[in-house]
C-alpha positions as CSV (number, residue, x, y, z in Angstrom):
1,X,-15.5,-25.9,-66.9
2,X,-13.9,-22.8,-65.3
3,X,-15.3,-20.4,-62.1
4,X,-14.9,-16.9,-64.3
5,X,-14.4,-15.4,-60.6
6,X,-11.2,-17.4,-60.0
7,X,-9.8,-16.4,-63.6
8,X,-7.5,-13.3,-64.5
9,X,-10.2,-10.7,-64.7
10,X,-11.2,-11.5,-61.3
11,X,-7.8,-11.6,-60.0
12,X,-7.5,-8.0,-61.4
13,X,-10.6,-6.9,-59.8
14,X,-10.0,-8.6,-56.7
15,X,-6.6,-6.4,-56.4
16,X,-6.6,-3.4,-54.0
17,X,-5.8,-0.2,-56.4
18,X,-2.6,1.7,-55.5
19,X,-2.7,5.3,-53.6
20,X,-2.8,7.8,-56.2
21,X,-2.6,10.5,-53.3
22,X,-5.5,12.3,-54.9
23,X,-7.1,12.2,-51.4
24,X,-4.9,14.1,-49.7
25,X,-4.4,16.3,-51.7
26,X,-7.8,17.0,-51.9
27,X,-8.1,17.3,-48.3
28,X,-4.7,19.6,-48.5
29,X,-6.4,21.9,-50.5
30,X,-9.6,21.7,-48.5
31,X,-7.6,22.7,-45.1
32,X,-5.6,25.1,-47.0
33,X,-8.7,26.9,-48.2
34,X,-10.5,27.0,-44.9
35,X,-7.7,28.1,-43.0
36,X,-7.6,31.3,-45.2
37,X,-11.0,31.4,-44.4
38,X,-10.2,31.5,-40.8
39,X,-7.1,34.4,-41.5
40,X,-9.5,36.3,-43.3
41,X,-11.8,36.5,-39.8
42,X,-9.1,37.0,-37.7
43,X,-9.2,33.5,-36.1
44,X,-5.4,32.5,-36.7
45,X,-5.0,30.0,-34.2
46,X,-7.0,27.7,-36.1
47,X,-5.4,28.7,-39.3
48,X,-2.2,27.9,-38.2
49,X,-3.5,24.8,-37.2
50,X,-5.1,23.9,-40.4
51,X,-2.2,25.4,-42.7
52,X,0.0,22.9,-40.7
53,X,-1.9,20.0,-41.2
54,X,-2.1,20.7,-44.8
55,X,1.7,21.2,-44.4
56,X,1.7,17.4,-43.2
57,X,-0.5,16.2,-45.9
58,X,1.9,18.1,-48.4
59,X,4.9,16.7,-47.3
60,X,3.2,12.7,-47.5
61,X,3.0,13.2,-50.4
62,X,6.5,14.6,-51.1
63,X,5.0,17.7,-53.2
64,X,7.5,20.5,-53.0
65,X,5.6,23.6,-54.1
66,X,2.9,22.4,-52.8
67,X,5.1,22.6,-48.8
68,X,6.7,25.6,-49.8
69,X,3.2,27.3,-50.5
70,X,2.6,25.8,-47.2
71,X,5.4,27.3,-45.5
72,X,4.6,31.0,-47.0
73,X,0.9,30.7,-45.6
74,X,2.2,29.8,-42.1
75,X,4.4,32.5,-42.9
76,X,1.5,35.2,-43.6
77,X,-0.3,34.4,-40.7
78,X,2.8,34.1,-38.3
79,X,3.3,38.1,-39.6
80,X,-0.3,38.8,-39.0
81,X,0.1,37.4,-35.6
82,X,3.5,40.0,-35.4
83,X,5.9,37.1,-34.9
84,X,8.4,38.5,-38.0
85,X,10.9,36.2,-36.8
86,X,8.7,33.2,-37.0
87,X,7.6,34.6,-40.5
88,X,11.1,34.2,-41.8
89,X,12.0,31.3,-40.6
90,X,8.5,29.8,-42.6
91,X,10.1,31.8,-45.8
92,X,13.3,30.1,-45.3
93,X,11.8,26.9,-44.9
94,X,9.6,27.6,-47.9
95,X,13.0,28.5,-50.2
96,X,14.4,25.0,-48.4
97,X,11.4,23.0,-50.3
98,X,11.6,25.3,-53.9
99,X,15.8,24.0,-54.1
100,X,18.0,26.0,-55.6
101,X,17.2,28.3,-58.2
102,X,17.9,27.1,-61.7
103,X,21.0,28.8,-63.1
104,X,19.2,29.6,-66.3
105,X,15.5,29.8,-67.1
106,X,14.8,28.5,-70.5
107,X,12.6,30.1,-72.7
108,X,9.0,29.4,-72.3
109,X,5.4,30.8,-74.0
110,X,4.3,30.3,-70.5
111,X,6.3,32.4,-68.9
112,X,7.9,31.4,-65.6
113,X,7.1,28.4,-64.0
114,X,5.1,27.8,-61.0
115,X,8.2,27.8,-58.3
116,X,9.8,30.0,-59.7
117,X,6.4,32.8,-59.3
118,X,6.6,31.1,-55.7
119,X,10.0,31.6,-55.2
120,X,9.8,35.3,-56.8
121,X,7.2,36.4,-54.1
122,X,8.8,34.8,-51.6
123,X,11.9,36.4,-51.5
124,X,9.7,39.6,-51.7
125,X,7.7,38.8,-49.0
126,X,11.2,38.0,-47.0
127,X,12.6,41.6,-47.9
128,X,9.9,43.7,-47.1
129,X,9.9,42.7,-43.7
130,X,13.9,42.7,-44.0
131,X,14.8,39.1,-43.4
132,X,18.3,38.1,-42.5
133,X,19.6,35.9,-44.9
């Protein structure tokens, strides 16, 4: 007779399951929304602090909106702070993790698609405080 816990279904079982990087990007989103929090009552050390460790966790997992949205958060605060120059460097890293722009948007019931929103108030944010390129 046969152990059932030595057979396939045990073997299975017994496997350890693969990241699925749902955890971090849980906790991503948990950091980014306290660190807004924090902007919101004027404590922006800390939300620098926590929008770059949700920077961290965003680029684990190699999720590039998700770093460019990163990027224009550090960005807002940095201008808060009234460290412009800081501000567009964030921007310009933020662009970095969008790519290039697609040459042609297709047509879509949706409308635009997520980076391209991002990158479209991006590059606002960048000229309104008149950015060098």
């Amino acid at each position: 007779p046969t152990d059932s816990s030595t057979g396939p279904a045990a073997t299975a079982a017994d496997q350890p399951k693969p990241a699925t990087g749902l955890a971090d990007a849980n906790r991503s989103n948990q950091l980014r929304r306290l660190a807004r929090a924090l902007s919101e009552r004027g404590d922006l050390d800390r939300a620098l602090a926590l929008h770059r460790q949700s920077l961290a966790l965003e680029t684990k997992l190699d999720n590039p909106a998700g770093i460019a949205i990163q990027h224009d958060n550090i960005a807002a605060v940095l201008l808060i702070k009234g460290d412009a120059a800081k501000a567009c460097a964030a921007w310009t890293l933020a662009l970095a993790a969008l790519g290039p722009a697609p040459a042609a948007s297709g047509f879509s019931l949706k409308g635009q698609g997520t980076g391209e929103r991002l990158r479209v108030r991006i590059r606002k944010s960048r000229q309104e405080i008149a950015c060098l390129q």
